[in-house]
Backbone as numpy.savetxt, mean C-alpha at the origin, in Angstrom:
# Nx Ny Nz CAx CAy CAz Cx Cy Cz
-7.77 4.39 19.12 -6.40 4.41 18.63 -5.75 3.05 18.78
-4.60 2.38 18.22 -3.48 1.37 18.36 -3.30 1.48 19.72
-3.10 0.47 19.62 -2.35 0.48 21.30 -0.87 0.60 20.96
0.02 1.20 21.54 1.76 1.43 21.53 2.22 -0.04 21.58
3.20 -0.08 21.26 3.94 -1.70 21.60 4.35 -1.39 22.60
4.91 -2.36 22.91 5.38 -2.46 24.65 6.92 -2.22 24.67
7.23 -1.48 25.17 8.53 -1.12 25.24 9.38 -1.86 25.88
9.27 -2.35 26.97 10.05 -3.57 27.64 9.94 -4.93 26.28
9.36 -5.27 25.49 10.07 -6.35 24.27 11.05 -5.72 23.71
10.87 -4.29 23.27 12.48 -4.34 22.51 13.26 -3.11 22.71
12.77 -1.97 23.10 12.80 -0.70 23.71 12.83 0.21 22.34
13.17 1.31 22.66 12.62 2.32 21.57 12.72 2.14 20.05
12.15 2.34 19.30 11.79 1.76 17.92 13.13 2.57 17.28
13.45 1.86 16.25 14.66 2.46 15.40 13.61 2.91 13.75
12.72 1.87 13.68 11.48 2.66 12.51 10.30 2.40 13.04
9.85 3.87 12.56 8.55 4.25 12.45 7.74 3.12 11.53
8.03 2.35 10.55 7.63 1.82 9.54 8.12 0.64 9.03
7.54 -0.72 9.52 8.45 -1.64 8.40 7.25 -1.89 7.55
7.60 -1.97 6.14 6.71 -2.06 5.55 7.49 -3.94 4.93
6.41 -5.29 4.67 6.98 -6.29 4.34 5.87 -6.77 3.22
6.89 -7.09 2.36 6.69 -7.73 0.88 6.07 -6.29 -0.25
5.68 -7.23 -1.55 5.00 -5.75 -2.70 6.10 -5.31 -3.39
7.30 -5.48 -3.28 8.20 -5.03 -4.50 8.32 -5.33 -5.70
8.28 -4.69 -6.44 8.42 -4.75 -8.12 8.53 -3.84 -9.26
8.34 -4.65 -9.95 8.60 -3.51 -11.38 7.22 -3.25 -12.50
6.78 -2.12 -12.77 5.69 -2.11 -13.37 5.96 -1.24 -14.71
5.09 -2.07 -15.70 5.79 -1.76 -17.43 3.75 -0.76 -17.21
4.51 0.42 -17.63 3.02 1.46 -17.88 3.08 1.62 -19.42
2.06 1.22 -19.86 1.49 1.61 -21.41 0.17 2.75 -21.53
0.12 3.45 -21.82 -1.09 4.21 -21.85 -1.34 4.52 -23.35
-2.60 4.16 -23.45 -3.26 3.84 -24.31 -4.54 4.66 -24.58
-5.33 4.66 -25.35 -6.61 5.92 -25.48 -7.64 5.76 -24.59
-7.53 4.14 -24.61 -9.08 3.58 -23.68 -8.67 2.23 -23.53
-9.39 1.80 -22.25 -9.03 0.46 -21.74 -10.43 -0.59 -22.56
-9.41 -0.79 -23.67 -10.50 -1.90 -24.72 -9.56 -2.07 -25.69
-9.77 -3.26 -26.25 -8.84 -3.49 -26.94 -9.59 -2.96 -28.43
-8.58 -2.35 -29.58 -8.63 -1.40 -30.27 -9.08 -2.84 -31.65
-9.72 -2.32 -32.67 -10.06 -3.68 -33.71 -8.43 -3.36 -34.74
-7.63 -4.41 -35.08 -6.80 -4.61 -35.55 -6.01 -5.67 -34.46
-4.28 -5.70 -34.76 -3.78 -6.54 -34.06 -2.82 -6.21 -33.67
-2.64 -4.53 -33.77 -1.90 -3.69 -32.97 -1.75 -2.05 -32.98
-1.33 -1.44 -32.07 -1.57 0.13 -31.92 -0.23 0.75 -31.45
-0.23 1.74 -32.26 0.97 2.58 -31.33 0.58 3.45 -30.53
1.61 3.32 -29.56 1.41 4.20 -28.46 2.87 4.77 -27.92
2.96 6.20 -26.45 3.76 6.24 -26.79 4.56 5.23 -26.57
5.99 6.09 -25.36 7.13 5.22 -24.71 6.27 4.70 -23.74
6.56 3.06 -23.90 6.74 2.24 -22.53 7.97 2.09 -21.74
7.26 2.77 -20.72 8.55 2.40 -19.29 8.37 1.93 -18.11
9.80 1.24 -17.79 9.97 0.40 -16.40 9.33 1.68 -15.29
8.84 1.02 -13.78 9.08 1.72 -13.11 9.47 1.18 -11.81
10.10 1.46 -10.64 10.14 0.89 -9.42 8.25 0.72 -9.24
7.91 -0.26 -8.95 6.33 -0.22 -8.74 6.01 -1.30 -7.72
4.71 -1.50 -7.84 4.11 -2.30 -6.89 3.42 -1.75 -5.63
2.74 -2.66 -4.53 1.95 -1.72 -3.64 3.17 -1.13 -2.28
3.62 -2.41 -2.14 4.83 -2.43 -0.67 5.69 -1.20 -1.26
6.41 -0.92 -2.34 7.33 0.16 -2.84 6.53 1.54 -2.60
5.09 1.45 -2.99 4.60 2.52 -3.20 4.32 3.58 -1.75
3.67 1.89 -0.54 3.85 2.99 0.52 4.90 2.79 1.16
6.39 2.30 1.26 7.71 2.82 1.51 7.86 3.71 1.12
7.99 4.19 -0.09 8.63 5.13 -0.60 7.79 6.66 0.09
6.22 6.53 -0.14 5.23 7.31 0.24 5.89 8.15 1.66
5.36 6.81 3.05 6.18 7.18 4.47 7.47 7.51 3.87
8.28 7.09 3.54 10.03 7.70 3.80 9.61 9.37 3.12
9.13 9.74 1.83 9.30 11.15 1.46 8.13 11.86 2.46
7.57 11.38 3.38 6.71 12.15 4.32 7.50 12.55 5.98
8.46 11.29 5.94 9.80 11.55 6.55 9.64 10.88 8.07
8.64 9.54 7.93 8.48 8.39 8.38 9.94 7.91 8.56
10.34 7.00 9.96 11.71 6.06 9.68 11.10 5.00 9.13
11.50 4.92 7.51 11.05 3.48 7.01 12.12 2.34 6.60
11.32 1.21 7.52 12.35 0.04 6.19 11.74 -0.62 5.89
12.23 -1.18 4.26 11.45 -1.85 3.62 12.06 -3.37 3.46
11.48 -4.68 3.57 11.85 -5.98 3.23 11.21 -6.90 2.67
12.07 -7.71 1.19 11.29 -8.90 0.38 11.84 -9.52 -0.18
11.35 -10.30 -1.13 12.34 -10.93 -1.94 12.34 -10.01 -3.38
13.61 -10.78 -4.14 14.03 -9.74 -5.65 14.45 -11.11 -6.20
14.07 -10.43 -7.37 14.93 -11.87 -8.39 16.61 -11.06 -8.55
17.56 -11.94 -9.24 18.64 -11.62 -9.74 18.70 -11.35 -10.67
17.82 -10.42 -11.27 17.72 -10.10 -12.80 17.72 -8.40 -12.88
17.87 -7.85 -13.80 17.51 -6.48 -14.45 16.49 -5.59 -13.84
15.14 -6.29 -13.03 14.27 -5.65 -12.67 14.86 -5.79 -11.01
15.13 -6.55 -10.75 16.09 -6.48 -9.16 17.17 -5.68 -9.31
17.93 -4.86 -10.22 18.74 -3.97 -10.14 18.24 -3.07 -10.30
16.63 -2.50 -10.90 16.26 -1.30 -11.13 15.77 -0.92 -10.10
15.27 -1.89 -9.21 14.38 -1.20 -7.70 15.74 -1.01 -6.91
16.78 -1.78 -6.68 18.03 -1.64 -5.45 18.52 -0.39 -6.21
18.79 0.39 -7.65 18.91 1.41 -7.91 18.04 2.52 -7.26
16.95 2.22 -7.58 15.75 3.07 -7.14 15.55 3.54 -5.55
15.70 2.59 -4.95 15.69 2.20 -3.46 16.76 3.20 -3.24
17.69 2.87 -3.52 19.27 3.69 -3.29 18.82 5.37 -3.59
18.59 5.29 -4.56 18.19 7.00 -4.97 17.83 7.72 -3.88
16.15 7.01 -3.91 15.62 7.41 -2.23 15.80 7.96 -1.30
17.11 6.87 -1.41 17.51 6.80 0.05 16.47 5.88 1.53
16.14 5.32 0.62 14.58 4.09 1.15 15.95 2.89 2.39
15.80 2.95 3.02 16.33 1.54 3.68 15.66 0.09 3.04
16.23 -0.68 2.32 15.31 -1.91 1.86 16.76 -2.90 1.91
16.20 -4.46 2.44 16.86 -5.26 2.91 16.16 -6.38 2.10
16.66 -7.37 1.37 16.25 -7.95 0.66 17.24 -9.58 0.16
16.02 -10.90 0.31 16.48 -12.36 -0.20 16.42 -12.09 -1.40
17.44 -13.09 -2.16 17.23 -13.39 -4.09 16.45 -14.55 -3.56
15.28 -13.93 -4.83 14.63 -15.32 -5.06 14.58 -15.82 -6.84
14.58 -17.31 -6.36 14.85 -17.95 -7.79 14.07 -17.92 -8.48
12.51 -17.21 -8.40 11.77 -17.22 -9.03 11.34 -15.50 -10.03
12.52 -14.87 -9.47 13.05 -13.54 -10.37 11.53 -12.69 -9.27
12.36 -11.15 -9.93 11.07 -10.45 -9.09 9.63 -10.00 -10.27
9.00 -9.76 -9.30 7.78 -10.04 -9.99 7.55 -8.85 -10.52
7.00 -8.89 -11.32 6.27 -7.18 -12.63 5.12 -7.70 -12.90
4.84 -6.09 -13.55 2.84 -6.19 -13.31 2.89 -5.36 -14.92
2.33 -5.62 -15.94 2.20 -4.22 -16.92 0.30 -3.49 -16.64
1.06 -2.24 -17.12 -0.55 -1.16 -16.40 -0.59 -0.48 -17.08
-1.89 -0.59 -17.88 -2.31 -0.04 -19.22 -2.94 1.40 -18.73
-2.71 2.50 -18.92 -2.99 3.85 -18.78 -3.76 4.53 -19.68
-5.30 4.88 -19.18 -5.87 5.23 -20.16 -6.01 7.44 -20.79
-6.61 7.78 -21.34 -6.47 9.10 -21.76 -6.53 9.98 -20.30
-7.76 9.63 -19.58 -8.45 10.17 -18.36 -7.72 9.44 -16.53
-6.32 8.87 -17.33 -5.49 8.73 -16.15 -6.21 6.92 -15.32
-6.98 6.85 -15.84 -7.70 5.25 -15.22 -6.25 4.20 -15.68
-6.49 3.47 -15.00 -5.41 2.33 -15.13 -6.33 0.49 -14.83
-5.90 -0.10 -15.60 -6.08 -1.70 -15.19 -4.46 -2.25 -14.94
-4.30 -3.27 -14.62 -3.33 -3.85 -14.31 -3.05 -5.02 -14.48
-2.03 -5.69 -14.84 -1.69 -7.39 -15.16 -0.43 -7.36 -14.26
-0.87 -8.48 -13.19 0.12 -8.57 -12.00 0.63 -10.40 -12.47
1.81 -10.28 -12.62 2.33 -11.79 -12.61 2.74 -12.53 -11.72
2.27 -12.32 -10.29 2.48 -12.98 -9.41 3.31 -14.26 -9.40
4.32 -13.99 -9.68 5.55 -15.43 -9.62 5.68 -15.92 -8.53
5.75 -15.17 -7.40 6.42 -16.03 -6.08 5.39 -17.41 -5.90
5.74 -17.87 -5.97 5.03 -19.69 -5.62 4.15 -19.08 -4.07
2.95 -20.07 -3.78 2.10 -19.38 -2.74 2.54 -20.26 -1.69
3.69 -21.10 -1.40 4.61 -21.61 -0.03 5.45 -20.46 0.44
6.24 -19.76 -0.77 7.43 -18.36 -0.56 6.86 -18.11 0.44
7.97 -17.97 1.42 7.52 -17.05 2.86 9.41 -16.49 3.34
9.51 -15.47 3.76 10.34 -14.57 3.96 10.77 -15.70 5.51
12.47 -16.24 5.99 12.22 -16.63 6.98 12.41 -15.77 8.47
12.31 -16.71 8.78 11.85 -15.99 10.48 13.07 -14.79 10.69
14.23 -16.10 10.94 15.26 -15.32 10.85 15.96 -13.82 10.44
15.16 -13.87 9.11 15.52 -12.63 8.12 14.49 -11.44 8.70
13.48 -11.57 8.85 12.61 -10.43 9.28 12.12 -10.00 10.62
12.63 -10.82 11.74 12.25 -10.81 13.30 13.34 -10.08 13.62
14.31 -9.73 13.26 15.25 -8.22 13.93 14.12 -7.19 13.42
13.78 -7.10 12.17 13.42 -5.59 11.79 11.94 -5.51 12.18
11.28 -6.67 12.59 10.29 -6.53 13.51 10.18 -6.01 14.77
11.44 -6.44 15.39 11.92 -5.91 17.18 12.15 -4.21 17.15
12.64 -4.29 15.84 13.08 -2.37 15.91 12.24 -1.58 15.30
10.93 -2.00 14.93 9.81 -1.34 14.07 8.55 -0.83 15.59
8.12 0.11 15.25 6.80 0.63 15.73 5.64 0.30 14.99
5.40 -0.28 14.18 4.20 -0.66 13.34 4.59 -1.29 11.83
4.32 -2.42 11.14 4.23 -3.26 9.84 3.29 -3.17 9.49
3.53 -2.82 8.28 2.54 -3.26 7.23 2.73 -4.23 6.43
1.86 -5.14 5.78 2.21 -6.51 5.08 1.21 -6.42 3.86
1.90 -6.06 2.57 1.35 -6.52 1.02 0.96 -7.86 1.57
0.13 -7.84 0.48 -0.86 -9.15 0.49 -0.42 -10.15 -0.74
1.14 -10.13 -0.55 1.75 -10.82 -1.92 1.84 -12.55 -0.85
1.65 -12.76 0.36 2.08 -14.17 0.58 3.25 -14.15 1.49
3.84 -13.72 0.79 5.86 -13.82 1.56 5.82 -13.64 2.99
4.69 -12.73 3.82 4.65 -12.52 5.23 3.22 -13.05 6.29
3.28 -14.14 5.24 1.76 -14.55 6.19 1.94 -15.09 7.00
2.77 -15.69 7.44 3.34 -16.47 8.69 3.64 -15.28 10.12
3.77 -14.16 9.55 4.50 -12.86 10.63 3.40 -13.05 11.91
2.08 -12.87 11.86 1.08 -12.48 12.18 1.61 -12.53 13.95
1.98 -13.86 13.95 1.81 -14.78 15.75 3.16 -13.84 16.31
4.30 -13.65 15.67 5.41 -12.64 15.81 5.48 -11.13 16.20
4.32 -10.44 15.53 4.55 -9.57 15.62 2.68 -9.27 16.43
2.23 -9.71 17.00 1.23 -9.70 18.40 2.32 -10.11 19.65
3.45 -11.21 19.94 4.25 -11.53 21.19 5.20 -9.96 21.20
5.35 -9.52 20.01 6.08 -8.36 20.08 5.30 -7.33 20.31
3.61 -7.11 20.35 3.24 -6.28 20.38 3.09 -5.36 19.29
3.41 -5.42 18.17 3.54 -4.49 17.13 2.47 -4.08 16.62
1.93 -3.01 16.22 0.63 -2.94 15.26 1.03 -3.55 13.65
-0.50 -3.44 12.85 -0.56 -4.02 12.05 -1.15 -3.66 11.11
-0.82 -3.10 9.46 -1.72 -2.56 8.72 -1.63 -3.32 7.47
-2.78 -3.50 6.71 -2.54 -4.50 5.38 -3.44 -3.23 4.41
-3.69 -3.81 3.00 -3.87 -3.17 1.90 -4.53 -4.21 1.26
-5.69 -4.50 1.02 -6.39 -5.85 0.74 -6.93 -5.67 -0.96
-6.56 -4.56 -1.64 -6.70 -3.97 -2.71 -7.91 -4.34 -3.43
-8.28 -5.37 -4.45 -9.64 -5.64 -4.40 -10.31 -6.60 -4.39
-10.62 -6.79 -2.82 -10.62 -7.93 -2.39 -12.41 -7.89 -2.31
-12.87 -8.95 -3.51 -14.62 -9.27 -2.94 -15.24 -10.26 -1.89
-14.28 -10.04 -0.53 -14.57 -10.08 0.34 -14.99 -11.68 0.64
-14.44 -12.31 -0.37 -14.83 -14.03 -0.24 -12.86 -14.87 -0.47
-12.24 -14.28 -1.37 -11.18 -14.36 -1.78 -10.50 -15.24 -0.37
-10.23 -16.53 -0.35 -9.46 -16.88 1.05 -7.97 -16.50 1.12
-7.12 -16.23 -0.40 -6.10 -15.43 -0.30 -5.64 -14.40 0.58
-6.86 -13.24 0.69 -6.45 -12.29 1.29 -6.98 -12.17 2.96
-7.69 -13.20 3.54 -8.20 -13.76 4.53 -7.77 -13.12 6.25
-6.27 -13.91 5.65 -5.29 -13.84 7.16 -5.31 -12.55 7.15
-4.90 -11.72 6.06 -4.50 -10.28 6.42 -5.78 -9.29 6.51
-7.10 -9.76 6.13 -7.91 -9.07 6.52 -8.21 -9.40 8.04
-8.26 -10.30 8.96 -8.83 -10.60 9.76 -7.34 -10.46 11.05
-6.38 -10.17 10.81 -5.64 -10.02 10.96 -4.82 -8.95 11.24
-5.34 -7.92 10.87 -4.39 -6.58 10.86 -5.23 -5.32 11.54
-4.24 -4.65 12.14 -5.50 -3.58 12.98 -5.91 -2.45 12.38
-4.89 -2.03 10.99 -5.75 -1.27 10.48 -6.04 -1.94 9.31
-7.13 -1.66 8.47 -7.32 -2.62 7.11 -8.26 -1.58 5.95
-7.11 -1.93 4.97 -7.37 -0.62 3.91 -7.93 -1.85 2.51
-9.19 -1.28 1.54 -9.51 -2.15 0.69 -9.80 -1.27 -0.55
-9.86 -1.23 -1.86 -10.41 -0.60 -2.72 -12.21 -1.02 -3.12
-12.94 -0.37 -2.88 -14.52 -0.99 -3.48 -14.40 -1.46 -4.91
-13.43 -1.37 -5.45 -13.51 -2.10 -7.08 -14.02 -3.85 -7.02
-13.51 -4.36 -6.16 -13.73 -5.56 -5.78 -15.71 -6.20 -5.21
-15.76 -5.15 -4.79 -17.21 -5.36 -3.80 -17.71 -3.98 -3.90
-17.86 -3.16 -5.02 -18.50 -2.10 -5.28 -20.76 -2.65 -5.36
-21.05 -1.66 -4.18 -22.35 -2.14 -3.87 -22.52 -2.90 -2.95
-21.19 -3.22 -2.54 -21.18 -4.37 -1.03 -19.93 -4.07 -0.18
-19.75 -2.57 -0.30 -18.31 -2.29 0.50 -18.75 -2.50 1.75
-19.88 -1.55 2.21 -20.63 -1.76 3.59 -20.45 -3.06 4.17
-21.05 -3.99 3.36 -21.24 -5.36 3.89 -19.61 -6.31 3.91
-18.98 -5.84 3.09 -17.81 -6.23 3.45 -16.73 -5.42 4.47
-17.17 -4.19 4.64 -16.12 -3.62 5.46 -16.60 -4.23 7.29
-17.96 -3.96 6.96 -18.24 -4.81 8.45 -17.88 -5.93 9.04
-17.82 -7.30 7.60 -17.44 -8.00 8.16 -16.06 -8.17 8.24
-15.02 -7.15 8.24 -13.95 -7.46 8.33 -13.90 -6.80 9.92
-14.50 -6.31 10.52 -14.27 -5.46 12.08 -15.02 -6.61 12.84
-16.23 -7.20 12.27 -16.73 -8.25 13.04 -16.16 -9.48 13.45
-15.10 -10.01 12.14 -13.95 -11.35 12.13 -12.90 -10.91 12.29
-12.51 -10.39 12.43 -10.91 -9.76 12.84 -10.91 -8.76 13.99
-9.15 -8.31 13.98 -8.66 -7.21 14.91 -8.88 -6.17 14.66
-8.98 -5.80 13.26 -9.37 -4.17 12.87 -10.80 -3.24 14.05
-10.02 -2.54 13.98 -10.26 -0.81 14.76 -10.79 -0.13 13.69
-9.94 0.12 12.67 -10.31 0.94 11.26 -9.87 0.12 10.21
-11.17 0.63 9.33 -11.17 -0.16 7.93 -11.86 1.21 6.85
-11.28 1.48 5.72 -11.20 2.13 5.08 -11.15 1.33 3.73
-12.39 1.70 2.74 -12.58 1.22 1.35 -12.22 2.74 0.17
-11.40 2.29 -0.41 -11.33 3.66 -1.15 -12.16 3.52 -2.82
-12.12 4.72 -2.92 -12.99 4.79 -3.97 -12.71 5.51 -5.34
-11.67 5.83 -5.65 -11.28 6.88 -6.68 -11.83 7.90 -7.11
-12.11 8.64 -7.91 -12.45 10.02 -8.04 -14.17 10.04 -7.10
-14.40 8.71 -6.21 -16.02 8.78 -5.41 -15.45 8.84 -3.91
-14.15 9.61 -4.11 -13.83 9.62 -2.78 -13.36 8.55 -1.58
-13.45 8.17 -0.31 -13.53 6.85 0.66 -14.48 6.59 1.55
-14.60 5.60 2.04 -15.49 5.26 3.17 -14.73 4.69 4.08
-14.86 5.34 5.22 -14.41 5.05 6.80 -15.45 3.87 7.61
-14.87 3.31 8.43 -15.55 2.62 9.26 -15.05 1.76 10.65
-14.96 2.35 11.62 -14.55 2.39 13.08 -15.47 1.69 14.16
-14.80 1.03 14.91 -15.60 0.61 15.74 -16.11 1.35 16.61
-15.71 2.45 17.05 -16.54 3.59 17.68 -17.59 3.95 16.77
-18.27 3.79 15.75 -18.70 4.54 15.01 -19.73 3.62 14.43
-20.74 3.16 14.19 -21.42 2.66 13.65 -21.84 2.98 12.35
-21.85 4.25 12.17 -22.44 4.22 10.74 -21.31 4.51 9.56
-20.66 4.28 8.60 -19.88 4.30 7.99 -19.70 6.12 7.33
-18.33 6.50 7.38 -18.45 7.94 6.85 -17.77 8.40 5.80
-18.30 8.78 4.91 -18.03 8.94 3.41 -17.53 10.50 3.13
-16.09 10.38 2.85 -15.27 11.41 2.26 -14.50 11.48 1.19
-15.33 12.49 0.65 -14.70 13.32 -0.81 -13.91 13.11 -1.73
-13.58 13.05 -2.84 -12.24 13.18 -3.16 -11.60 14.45 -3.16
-10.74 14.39 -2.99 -9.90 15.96 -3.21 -9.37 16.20 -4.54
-9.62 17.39 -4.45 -8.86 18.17 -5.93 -7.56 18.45 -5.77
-6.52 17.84 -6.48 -5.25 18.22 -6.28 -4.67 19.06 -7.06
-5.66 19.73 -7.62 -5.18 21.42 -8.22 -4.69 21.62 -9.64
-4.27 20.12 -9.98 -3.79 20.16 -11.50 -4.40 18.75 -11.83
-4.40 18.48 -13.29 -4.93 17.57 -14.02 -4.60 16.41 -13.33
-5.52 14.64 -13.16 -5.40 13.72 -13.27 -4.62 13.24 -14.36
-3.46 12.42 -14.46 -3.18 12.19 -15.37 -2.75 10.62 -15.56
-2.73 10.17 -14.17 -2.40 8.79 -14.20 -2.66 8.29 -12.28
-3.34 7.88 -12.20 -4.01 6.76 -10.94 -2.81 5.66 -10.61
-2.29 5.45 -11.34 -1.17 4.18 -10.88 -0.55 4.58 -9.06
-0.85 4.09 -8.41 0.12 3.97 -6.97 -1.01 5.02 -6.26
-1.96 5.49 -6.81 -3.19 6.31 -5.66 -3.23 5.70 -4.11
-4.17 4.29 -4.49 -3.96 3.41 -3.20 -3.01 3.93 -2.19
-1.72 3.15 -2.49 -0.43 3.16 -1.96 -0.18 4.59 -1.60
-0.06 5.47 -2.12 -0.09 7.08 -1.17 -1.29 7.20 -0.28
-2.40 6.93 -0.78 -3.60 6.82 0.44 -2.97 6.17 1.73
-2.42 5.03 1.81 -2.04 4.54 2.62 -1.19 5.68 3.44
-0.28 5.55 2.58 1.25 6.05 3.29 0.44 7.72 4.28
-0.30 8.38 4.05 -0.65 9.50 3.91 -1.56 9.46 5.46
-2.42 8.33 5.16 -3.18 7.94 6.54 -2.52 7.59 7.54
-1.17 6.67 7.21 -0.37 6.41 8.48 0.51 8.00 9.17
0.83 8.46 8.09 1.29 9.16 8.49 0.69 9.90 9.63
-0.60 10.40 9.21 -1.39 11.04 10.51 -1.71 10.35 11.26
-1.80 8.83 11.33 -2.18 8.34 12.55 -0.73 8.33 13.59
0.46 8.23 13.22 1.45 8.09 13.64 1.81 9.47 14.86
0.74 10.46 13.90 0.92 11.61 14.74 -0.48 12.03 15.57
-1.17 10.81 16.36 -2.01 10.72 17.12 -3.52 11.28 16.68
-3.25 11.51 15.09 -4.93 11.97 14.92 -5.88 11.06 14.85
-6.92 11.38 15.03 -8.08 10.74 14.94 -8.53 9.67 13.31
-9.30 9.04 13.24 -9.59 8.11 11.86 -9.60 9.29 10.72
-11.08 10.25 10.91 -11.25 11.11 10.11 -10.03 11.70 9.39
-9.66 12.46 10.64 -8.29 13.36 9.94 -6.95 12.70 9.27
-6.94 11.34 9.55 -6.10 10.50 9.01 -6.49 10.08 7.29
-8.17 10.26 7.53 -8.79 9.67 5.94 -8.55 10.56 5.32
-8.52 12.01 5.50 -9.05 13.38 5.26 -7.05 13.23 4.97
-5.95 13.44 5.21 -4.65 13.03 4.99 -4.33 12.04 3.90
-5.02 11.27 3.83 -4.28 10.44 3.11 -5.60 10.47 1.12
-6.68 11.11 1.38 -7.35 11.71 -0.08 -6.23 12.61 -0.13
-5.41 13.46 0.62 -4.40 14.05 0.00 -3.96 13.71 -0.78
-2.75 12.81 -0.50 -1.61 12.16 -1.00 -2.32 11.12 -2.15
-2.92 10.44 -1.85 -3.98 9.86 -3.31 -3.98 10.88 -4.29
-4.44 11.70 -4.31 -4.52 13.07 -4.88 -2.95 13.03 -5.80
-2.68 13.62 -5.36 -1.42 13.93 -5.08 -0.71 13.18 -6.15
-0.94 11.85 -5.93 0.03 11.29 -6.89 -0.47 10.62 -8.43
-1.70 10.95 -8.43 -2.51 10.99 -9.46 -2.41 11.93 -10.69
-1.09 13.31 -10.17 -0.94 14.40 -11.23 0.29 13.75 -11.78
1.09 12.66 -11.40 2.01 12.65 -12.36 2.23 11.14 -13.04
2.83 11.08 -14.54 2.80 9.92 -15.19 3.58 8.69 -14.62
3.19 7.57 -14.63 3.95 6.44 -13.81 3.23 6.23 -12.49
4.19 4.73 -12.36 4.35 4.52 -10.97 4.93 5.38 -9.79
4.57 5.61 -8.38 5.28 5.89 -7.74 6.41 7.25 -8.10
6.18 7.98 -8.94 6.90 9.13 -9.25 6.41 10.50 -8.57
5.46 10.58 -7.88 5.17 11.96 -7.31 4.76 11.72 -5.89
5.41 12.07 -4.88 5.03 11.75 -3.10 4.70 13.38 -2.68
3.86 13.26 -2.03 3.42 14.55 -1.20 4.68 14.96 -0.03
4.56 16.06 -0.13 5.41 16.05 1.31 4.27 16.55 2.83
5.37 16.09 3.62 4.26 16.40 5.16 3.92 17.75 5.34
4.69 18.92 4.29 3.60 20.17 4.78 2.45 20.47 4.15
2.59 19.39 3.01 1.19 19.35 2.25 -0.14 18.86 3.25
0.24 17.93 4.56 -0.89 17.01 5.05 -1.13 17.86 6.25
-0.43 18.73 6.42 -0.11 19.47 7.66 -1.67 19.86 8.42
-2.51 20.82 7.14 -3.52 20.81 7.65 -4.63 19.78 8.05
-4.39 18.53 7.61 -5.04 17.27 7.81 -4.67 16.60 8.92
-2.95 17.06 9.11 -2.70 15.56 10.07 -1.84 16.49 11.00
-1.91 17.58 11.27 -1.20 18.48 12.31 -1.90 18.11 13.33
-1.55 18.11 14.94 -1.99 17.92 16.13 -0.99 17.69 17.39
């Protein structure tokens, strides 16, 4: 398990959850098949905005599982920075947030018949952007555990939030395991979540070496409708679980990941073991795979109950 933070740095946590950086806006097109069609254009239906991205997806995830979450990043001053502080607000999400001059960032995510998705991420923030000290070391002192998107803005946190004691979870999405981008936060974080899209045929070999070079305890590669793979340092041999049936049609994968996440913390938060935490969070993956969009369908905690009760 995590070790607790130390209560003498800041005394009892005010959140369960800071989740830092990953906000944005994602334009979903769904389309018949991910290929481009012969002509020089297709109709399809409505394209729409959504609150999106990975950091939104597991905020939002923990807060409707009923996690204390807060969320912090930068936003541009534009249209898509009023649709997430709308969104956020709805919620009822706690999110604390710099303007940045470089507007907030959107991704468009082409949606295919069978719910598969690709993605075009426009990564604007310049790769210096870093969130300052100032702005995010209160909500570090009052957090029980961070998580850090792998957008840049919090790579500096790392040395901050070890003097504070804090745990540490990242989302390395698909990372082929050479990428020096996603580096710090693999080697870096105590729990560490990856998709095999990246290193499919070499998850093994990359999930190891992320427990061998880093702090990680647990590392978890997910796999989409092939289920996940676990891998613990108690545990030597890597353990491969299922996907779950979430009872009604697949219809869109967008934000799976990101509920996986939210879904696993959740049960670890409530002292279960790796398994029952993996076995929790194919839930909520699940789960949010039955409805169209980003981030539009969250499990609730009596759904995980039998997974993450203890």
């Amino acid at each position: 398990m995590l070790p607790e933070a130390d209560p003498a740095v800041s005394g009892p946590a005010e959140f369960d959850l800071l989740v830092v950086g990953g906000a944005g806006v994602d334009t979903v097109v769904r389309v018949d098949q991910l290929a481009i069609p012969p002509g020089d254009s297709q109709y399809v239906g409505p394209v729409r905005d959504h609150a999106g991205h990975t950091g939104t997806g597991v905020a939002l995830g923990a807060h409707h599982l009923g996690l204390r979450t807060a969320f912090i990043d930068f936003l541009g001053d534009d249209p898509q920075g009023e649709l997430l502080l709308e969104s956020f607000a709805r919620h009822g999400l706690h999110f604390a947030h710099l303007v940045s001059p470089h507007g907030t960032p959107r991704g468009v995510n082409l949606v295919d018949a069978d719910g598969r998705r690709f993605s075009f991420f426009d990564g604007r923030h310049p790769a210096d952007l870093r969130l300052p000290r100032a702005f995010y070391l209160p909500y570090a002192e009052r957090s029980r555990h961070v998580h850090l998107s792998i957008t840049g803005v919090n790579r500096d946190m790392y040395g901050d939030l070890r003097r504070l004691g804090r745990t540490t979870s990242t989302d390395l999405h698909d990372w082929d395991g050479r990428n020096p981008h996603h580096r710090d936060y693999a080697v870096g974080s105590d729990l560490v979540f990856l998709s095999v899209a990246g290193c499919r045929g070499r998850h093994e070999e990359v999930m190891r070496a992320i427990l061998d070079g880093g702090r990680a305890s647990v590392v978890v590669a997910t796999a989409g409708a092939d289920g996940c793979f676990l891998l613990t340092r108690d545990d030597p041999a890597p353990r491969h679980l299922p996907a779950v049936d979430p009872g009604r049609p697949v219809v869109d994968t967008n934000g799976a990941g990101d509920a996986f996440v939210s879904g696993f913390l959740y049960a670890w938060f409530r002292g279960r073991p790796p398994l029952d935490c993996a076995r929790a969070g194919a839930v909520a993956g699940a789960h949010a795979c039955t409805a169209a969009g980003t981030h539009t369908a969250f499990v609730g905690a009596e759904e995980l109950e039998p997974t993450a009760a203890g």
